[in-house]
MISE-252623 format. One record per residue: residue in three letters; x, y, z of N, C-alpha, C in turn. Coordinates in steps of 0.001 Angstrom, whole numbers, plus 500000, padded with zeros to 6 digits. Layout:
ALAXYZXYZXYZ/...
//
This chain:
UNK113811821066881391115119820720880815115975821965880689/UNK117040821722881216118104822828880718118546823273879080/UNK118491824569878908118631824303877867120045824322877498/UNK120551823633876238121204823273876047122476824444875556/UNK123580825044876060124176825965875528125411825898874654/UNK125015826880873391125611826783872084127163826812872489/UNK128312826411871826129554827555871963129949828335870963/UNK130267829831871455130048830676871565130802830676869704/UNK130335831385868901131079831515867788132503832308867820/UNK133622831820866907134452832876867339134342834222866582/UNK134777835553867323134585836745866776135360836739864988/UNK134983837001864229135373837539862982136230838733863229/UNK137600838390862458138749839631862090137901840555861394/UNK138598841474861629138563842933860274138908842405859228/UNK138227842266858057138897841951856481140150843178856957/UNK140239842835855487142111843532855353142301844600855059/UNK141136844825854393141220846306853926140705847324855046/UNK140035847009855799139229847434856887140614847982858045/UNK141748846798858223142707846850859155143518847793858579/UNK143808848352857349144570849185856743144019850430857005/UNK142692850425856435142248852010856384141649852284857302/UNK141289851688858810140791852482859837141940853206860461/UNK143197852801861096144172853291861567144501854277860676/UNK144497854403859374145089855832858802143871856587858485/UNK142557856218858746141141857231858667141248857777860228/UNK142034857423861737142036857610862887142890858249862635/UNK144280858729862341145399859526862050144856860516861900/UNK144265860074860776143498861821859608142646862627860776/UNK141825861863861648140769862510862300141125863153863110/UNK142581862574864133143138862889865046144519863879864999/UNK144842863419863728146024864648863271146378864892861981/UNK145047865919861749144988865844859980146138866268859401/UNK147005867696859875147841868263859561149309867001859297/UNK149389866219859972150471865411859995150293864367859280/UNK148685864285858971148550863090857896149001863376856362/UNK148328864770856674148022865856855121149586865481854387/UNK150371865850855521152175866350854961152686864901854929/UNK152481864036855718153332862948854938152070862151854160/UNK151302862393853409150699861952852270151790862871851352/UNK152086864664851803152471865022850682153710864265850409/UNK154527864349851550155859863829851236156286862356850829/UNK155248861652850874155447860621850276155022860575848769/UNK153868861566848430154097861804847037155130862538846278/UNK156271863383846956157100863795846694158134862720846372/UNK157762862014847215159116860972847019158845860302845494/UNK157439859960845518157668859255843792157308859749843279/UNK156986861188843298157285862063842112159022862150841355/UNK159463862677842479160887862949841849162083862117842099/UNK161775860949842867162575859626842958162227858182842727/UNK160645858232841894160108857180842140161045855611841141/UNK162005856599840125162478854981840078163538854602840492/UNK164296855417841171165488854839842168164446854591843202/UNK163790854323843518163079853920844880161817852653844352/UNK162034852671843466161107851470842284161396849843843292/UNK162915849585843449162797848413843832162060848601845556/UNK162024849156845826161066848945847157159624849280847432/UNK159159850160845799157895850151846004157426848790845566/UNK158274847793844698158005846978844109157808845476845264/UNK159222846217846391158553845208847526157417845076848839/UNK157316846831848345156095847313849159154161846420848240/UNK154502847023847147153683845927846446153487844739846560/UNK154419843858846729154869842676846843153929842159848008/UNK154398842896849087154160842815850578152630842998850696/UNK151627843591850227150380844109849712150040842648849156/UNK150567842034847810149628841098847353149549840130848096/UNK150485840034849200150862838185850129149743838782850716/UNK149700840065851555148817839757852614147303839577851758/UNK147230839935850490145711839436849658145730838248849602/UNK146787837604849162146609836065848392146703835596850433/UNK147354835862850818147171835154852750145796834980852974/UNK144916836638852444143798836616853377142658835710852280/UNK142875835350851654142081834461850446142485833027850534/UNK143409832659851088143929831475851499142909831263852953/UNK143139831739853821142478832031854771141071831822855532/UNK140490832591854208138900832404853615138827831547853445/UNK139762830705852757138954829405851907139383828708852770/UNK139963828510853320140841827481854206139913827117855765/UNK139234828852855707138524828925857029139296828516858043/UNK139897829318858546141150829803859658141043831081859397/UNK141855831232860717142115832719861388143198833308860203/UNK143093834792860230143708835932859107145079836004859514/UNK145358835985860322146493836400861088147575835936860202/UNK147691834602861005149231834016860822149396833703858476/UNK148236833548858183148097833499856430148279834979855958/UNK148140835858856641148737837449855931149435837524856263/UNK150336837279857645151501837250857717152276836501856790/UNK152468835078856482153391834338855806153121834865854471/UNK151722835148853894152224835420852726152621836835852280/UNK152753837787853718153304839361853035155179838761853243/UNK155252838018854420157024838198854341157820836948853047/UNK156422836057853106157298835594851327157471836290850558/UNK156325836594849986156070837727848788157187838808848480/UNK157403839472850071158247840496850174159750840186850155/UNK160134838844850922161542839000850729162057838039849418/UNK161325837361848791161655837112847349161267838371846104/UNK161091839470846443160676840284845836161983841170845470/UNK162927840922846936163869842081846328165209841338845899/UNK165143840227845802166280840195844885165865839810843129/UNK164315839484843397163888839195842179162701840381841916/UNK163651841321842033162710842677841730162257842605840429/UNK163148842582838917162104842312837779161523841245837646/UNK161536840278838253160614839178837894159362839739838815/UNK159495840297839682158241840647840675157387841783840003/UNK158648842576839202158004843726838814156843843417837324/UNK157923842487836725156876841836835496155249841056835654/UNK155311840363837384154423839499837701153386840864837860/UNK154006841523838582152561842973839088151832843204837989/UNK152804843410837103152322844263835467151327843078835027/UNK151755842068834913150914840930834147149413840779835156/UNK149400840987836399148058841037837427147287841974836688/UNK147727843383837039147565844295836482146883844511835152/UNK147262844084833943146708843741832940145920842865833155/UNK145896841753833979145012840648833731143955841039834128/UNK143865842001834856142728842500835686141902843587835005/UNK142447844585833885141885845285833041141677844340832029/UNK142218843363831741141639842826830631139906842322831133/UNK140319841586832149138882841086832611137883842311832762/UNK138227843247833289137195844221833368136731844469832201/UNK137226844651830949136836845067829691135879843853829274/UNK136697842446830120135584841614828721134014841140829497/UNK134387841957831167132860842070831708132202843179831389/UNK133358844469830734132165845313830631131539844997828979/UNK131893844602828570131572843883827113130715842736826934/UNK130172841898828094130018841326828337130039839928827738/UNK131185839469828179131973837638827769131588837577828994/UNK130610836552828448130166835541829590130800833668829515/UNK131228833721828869131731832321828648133033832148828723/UNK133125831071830369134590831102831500135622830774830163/UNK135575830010829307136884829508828548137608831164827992/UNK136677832119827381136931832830826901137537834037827923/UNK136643833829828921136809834769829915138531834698830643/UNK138892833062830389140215832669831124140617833053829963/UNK141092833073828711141992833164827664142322834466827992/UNK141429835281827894141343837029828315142300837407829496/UNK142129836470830261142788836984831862144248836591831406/UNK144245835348831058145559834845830730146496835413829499/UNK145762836155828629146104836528827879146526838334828496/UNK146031838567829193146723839529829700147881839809830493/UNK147485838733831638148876838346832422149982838147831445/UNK149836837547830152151367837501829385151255838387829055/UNK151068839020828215151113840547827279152152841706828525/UNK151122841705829683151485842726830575152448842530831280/UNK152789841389831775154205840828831989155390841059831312/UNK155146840699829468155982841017828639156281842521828482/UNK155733843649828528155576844838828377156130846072829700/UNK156037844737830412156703845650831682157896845486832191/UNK158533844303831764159589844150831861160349844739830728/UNK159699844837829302160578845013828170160634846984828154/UNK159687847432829033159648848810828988159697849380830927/UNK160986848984831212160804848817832621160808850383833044/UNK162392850985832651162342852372833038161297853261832935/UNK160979853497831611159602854477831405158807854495831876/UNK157851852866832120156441852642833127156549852900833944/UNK157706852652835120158191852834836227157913854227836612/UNK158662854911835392158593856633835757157434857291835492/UNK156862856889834725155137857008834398154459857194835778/UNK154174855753835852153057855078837064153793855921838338/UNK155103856032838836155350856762839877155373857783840139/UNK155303858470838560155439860256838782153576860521838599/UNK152979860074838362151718859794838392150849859574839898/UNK151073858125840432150854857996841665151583859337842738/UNK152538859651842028153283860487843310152694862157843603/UNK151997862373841775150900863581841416149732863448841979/UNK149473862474841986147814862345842682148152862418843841/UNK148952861863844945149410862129846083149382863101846126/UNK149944864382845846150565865609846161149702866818846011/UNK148565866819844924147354867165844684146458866821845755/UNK146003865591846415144925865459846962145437865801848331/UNK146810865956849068147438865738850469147142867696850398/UNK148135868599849359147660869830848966145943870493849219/UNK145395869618848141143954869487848662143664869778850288/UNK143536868780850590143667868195852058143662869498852905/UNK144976869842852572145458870652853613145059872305853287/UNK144883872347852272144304873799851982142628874022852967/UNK141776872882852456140533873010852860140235873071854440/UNK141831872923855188141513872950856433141279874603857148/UNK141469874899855756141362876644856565140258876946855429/UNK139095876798855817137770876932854997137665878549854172/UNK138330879181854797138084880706854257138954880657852857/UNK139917879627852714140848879516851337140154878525850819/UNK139972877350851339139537875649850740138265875926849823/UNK137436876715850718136091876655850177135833877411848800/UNK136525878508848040136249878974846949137250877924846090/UNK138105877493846304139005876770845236138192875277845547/UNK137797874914846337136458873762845736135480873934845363/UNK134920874932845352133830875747844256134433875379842768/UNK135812875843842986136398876217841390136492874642840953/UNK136746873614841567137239872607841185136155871533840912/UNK134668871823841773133759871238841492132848871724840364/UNK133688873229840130132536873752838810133453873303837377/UNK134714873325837508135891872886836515136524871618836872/UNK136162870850836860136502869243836684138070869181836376/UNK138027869577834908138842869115834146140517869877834856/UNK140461871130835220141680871823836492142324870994836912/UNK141017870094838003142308869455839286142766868172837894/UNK142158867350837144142945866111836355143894866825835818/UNK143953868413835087144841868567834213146318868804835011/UNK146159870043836406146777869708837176147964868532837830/UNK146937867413837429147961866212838195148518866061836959/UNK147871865865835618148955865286834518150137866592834207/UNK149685867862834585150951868211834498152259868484835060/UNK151676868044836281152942867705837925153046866350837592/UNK152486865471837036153110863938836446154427864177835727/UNK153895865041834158154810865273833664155846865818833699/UNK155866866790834626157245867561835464158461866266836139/UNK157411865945836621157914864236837709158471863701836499/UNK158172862757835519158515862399834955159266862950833933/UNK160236864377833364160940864827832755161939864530834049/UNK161865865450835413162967865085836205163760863856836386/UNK162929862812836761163404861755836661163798860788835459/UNK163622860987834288164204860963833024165426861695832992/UNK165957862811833647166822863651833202167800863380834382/UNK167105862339836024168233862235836628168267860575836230/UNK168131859921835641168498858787835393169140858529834234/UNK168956859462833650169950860034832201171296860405832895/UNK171451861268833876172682862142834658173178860713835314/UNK172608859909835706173539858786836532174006857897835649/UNK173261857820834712174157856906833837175325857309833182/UNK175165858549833003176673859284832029177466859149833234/UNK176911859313834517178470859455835564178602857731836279/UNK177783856898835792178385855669835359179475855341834124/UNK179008855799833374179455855125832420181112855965832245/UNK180840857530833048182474858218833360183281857883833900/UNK182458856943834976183786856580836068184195855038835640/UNK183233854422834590183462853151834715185351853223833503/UNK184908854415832515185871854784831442187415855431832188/UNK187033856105833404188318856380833898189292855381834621/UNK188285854026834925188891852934835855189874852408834164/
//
């Protein structure tokens, strides 16, 4: 008897995270120097512009959770990744920018919902009713809190993200010339506390600047609005 032949399974996508970080782990390998500098310069950017540039990280975010909630649709749905990360990064994204604080409040409330849960697993709540009150109870709190404290978090979390950028791209690029890299990672693996204190205090630089230019635009708002 012949035997009978299967058909063929279809090949499995790259999860999502996989499709993100091989192409920029191939960059790095292939042109570290050019990776190094626009890691830096993009931490430059939200260091010292991160909240005039807020509404587009907010749709860059945006654009990030569709293609999660796409590729989880996807999964469950059992269908191909493709066309479900697509639809849900260009919803996500283009209702994002005209409803930038409502998008920006929804992140914050994930966000929380997601440290809340971590806390009440590392605590361990094992019982789903309680476990949902927790999640849900975070999503409001953090929702409420991010919208009601928009400027500051904004300048926080970006002059922050934009420090760790600028530190590790710095990093990066120092260690490529081993005769410098290698004693200042000595120093940094024997002193821990350097490279964190480091970033919080290029955070805080970031974040006085941008406090002090969003302070400066509003007075030359509020000058020109008094001379009309």
């Amino acid at each position: 008897m012949l035997a009978q032949t299967q058909p063929a399974e279809p090949a499995l996508e790259p999860p999502l995270l996989d499709a993100i970080t091989e192409p920029a782990l191939t960059v790095y390998e292939q042109h570290p120097v050019v990776a190094v500098l626009v890691l830096v310069l993009v931490g430059l950017a939200f260091l010292l512009w991160g909240y005039r540039l807020y509404r587009w990280l907010v749709v860059l975010a945006c654009v990030g959770l569709g293609a999660v909630l796409g590729l989880m649709a996807a999964t469950y749905l059992e269908v191909g990744q493709t066309i479900p990360i697509a639809i849900g990064s260009v919803v996500l994204g283009v209702l994002a920018w005209p409803l930038h604080r409502l998008a920006w409040g929804l992140l914050g409330g994930v966000v929380f919902s997601m440290a809340a849960a971590g806390v009440a697993a590392y605590l361990a709540v094992e019982d789903q009713v309680h476990l949902i009150l927790i999640s849900v109870g975070g999503f409001v709190v953090g929702s409420a809190l991010t919208v009601l404290l928009l400027k500051p978090l904004i300048i926080v979390i970006t002059s922050l993200v934009g420090a760790l950028f600028v530190a590790v791209g710095t990093l990066r690029l120092i260690t490529l010339w081993p005769e410098v890299g290698d004693p200042i990672l000595r120093t940094i693996d024997a002193h821990a506390i350097l490279a964190a204190g480091a970033v919080l205090v290029l955070a805080a630089v970031g974040s006085a600047m941008q406090m002090f230019g969003a302070a400066d635009k509003e007075r030359k708002k509020r000058r020109a609005s008094d001379e009309e």
